[in-house]
N, C-alpha and C positions, 0 to 999 in steps of 0.2 A: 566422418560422415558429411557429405555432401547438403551445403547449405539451402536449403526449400522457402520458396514466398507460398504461404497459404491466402487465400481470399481474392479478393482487388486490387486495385492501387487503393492506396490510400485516399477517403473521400476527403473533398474540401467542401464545406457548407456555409453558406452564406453570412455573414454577421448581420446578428440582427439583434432588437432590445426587446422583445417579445420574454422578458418573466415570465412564468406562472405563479404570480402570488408574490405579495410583496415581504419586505423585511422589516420589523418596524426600526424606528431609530431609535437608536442611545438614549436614554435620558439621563446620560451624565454628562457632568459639567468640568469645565478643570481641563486639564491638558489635553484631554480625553475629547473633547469640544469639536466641531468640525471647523478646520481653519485655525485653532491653536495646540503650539508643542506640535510634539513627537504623534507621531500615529502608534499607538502602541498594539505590539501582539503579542497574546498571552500563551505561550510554553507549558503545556503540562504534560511533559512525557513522565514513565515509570523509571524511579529511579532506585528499585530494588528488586530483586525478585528473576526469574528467568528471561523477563524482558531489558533489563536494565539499560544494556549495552546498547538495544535497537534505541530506548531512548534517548541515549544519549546520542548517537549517529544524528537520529531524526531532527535534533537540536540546532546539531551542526551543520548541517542543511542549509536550517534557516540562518544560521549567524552568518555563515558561508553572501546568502542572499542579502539578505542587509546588509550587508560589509561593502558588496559589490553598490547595490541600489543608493547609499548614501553616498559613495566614491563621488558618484555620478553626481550627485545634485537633490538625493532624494527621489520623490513620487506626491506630484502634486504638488512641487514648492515647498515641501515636508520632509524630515526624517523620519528614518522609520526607526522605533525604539521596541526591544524584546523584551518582557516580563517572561523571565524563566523561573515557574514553578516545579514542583513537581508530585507524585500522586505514588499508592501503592498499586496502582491498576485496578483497584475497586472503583466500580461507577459511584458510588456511594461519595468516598474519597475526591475522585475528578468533578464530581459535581459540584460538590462545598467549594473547592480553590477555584474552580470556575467563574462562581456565583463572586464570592471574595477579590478574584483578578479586575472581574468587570462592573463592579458594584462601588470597592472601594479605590482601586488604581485606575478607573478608567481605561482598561482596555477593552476594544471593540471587536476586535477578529483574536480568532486562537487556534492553534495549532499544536501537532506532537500529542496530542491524546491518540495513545496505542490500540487498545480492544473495539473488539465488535459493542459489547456488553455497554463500554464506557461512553461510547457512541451513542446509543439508541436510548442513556437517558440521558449525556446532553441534547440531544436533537429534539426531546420533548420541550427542554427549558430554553432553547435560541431564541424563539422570538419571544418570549416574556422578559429576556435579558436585553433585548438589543441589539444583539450579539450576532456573526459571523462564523460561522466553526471549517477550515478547509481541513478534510480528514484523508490522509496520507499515510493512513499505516490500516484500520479497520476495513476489513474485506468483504461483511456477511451482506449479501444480497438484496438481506429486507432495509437497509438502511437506505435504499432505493425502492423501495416500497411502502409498506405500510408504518415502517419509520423512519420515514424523509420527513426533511422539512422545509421549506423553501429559506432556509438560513444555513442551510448544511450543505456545501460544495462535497462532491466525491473525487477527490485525485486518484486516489488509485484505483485500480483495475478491481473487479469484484471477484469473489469467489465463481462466479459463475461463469464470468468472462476468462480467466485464468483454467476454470476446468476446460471449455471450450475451445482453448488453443491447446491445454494439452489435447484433449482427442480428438483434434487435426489428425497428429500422429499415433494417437493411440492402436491402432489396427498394427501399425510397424516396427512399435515396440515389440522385443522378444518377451515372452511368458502370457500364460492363459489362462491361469489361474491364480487373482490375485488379491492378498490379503490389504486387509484398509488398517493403518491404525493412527491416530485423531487424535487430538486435545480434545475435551469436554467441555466445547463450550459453543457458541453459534457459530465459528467458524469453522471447526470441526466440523460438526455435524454436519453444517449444508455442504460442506468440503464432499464429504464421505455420502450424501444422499445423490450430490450430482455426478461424482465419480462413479459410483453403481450404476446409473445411467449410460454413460457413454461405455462402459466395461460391456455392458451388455449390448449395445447399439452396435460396436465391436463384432460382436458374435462370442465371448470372452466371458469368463464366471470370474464373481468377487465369495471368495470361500471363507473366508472371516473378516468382520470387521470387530473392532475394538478403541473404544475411548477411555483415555488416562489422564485425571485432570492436569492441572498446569502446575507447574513445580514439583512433578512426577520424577523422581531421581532412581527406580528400581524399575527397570522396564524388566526385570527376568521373566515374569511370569504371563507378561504378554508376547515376549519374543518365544518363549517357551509353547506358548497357543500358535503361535504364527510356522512354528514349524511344523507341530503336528498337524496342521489345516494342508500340507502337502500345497501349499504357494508356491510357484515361481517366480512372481512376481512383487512386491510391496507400495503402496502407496501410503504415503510418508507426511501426515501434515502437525508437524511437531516444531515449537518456535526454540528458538534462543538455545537455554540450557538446556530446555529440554530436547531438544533433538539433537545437542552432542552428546548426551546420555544414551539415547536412545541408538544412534548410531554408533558408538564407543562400546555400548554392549551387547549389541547385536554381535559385531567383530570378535567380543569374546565369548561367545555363544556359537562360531562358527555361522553365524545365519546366511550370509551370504553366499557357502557352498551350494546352498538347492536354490538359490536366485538368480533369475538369467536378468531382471529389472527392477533396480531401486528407484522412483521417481517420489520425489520429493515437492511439495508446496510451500515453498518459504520453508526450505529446511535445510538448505545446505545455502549458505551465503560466503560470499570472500572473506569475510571478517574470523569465519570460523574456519576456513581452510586450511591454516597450518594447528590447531588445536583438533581438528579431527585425521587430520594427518591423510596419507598418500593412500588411505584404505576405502577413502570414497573418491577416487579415480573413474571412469567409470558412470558415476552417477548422474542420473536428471533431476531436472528442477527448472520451474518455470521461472522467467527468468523476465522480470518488470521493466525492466531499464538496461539498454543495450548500450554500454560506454563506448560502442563503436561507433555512435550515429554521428554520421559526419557534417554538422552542420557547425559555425562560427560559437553562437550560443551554451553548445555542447564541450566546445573547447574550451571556453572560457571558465566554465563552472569546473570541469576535470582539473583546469590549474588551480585555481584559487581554492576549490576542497582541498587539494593535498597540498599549498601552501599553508591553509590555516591549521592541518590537522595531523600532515605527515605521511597523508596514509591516500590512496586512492578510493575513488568514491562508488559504492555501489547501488540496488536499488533503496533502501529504508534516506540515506541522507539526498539521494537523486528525486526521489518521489518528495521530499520535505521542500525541497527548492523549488517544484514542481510547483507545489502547493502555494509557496510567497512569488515565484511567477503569476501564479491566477490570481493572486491578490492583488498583485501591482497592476494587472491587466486590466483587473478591472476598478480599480481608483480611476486610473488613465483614461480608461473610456467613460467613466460616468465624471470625469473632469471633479470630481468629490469622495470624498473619504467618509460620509454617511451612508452608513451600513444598509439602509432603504435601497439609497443612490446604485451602489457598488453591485448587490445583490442582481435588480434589474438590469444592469449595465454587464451583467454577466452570462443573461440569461441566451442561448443559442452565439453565445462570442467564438471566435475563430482569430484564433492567436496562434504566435511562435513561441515553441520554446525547447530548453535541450531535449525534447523527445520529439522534434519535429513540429507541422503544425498539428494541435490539438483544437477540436470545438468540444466546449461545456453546453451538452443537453439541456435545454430550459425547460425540458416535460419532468425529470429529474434531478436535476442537478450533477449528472456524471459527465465524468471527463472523458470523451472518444479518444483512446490512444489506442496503439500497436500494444501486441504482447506475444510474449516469445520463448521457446523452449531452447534451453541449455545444457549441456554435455560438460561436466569437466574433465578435463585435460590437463596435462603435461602444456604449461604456455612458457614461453621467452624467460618471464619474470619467476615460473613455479607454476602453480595449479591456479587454472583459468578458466571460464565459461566459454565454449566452443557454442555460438549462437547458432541451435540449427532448422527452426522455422522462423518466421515472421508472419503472425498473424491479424492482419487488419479488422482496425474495431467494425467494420460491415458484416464482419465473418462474426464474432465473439459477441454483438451488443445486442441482446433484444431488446422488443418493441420496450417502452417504457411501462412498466406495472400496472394498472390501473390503479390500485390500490394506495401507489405515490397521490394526493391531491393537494396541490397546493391550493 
């Protein structure tokens, strides 16, 4: 399938220190201090559970970036130091090691916390901590809205910006009638309320939807609903283990005989490629991080991931370096590592990085990038993402929420 630009060129927006809303600073002392030690950043990805793996990737990211930032000399005259915790993906959980990282170790920014859930109640507690949070794995929409916080960076692309590049294409995907099935939780959900949307905008009916919470290992009786709903299409927002399950026994439920399109949301990743084997060939999936992007930056981080790790890098550890790219950015620009400083010094910034140039919304705090639809394929290496839109964030970003107030 012939390769498609949706949108614009990509916009370049001016750099400027325009915040909305300040950050307070640390009130720790100790290494943690602005101007002494290590600059520490706090790691709490899930280290059990159907996310596991992503957290660990997301980890590696960051070690990946630090590795490279300290080579160099540091950021700010400073090393940069990693407190790697880790959480069961209960916000409950992430919040305690949170509060513990930055309260007794003096770390100031923190990264690798996975869920929408775990998000929206650190995002309540940033500025009473001090604290920094760059979020590079949580997708749900309201974490740009009515739980934003002018201490909460958004790296990745949102659930709604990601539905919106898929239905660029959606009209020329084949099937017309097509079944939703979701994780049970906020990114599901607004997953599967926005997809209804564009199905219908389409011209296109969604004949079943269905949500299965997380750690869901028996999909029969939902793949069992999905065929009597007379689908030909699927949309797929199931993470980790769960959507190799889900995929795994789809296959042996025959499902994909009366499917002309599986599209997936963060469900079909390189990592799981060869454990879901050559029967999602075939498939879509939006697709965050193009390892194509041809800039020096881009190169640099594709060696040194798979130097540290063995393994080539896709989106979960690409979006994690993303995230300590905006951090160093904005040290660099605000000439200080107080979390106030940095915060402001970020707000409407216009930086390079392996995803090209990127600006951080200061009405928000989201990061403007590209996002793009993938095809796998039969590649060089084995099965590969065949990138076949590119859609620019003018196309994917709306206005900012009102509801965000810093």
């Amino acid at each position: 399938m012939k390769r498609l630009t949706t949108g614009l060129a990509a916009i370049t927006l001016t750099t400027a220190l325009a915040a909305c809303g300040s950050a307070s600073s640390s009130s720790n002392e100790g290494d943690g201090a602005e101007g002494e030690g290590p600059i520490k950043v706090a790691l709490i990805p899930p280290t059990s559970g159907a996310l596991a793996q992503f957290g660990t990737d997301s980890a590696a990211g960051w070690e990946t970036a630090v590795r490279l930032i300290n080579e160099k000399g540091g950021i700010d005259g400073r090393e940069v130091e990693l407190v790697v915790k880790g959480t069961d993906a209960d916000p409950a959980t992430t919040l305690r090691v949170a509060r513990e990282v930055v309260t007794q170790e003096g770390a100031q920014f923190i990264g690798s916390v996975m869920t929408s859930p775990e998000h929206a109640a650190l995002n309540a507690q940033l500025e009473g901590l001090g604290a920094l949070s760059f979020n590079s794995l949580g997708k749900d929409d309201a974490l740009i809205g009515e739980q934003c916080s002018p201490n909460a960076f958004h790296i990745v692309q949102t659930t709604g910006m990601d539905i919106t590049a898929l239905a660029a294409s959606l009209a020329e995907l084949p099937g017309d009638k097509w079944a939703i099935q979701a994780v049970d939780y906020a990114t599901g959900q607004s997953a599967a309320e926005e997809f209804t949307a564009a199905v219908e905008a389409a011209g296109k009916e969604v004949v079943i939807t269905q949500f299965a919470p997380l750690n869901t290992t028996d999909f029969g009786s939902y793949i069992t609903k999905i065929k009597d709903s007379g689908a030909d299409a699927v949309f797929a927002v199931e993470f980790g283990a769960d959507g190799v399950a889900f995929v795994q026994q789809a296959e042996q439920f025959n499902l994909e005989a009366q499917l002309d399109t599986v599209l997936g949301l963060n469900m079909v990743s390189e990592p799981l490629f060869e454990v879901l084997g050559e029967g999602i060939m075939g498939y879509y999936n939006n697709v965050g991080y193009d390892r194509a992007v041809d800039n020096e930056l881009n190169q640099e981080f594709i060696d040194a991931y798979t130097e540290d790790t063995g393994t080539a890098p896709y989106y979960v550890p690409a979006d994690a370096y993303i995230a300590a790219q905006t951090l160093f950015a904005g040290i660099d620009k605000a000439d200080s590592t107080d979390p106030s400083a940095v915060a402001e010094a970020l707000g409407d910034l216009t930086y390079e990085t392996i995803a090209g140039e990127v600006t951080m919304r200061g009405a928000d705090n989201q990061l403007l990038r590209d996002s793009y639809l993938g095809e796998v394929v039969e590649g060089e290496g084995g099965m590969a993402f065949e990138v076949l839109t590119n859609t620019t964030p003018d196309v994917t970003s709306p206005e900012p929420d009102p509801a965000c107030s810093f």
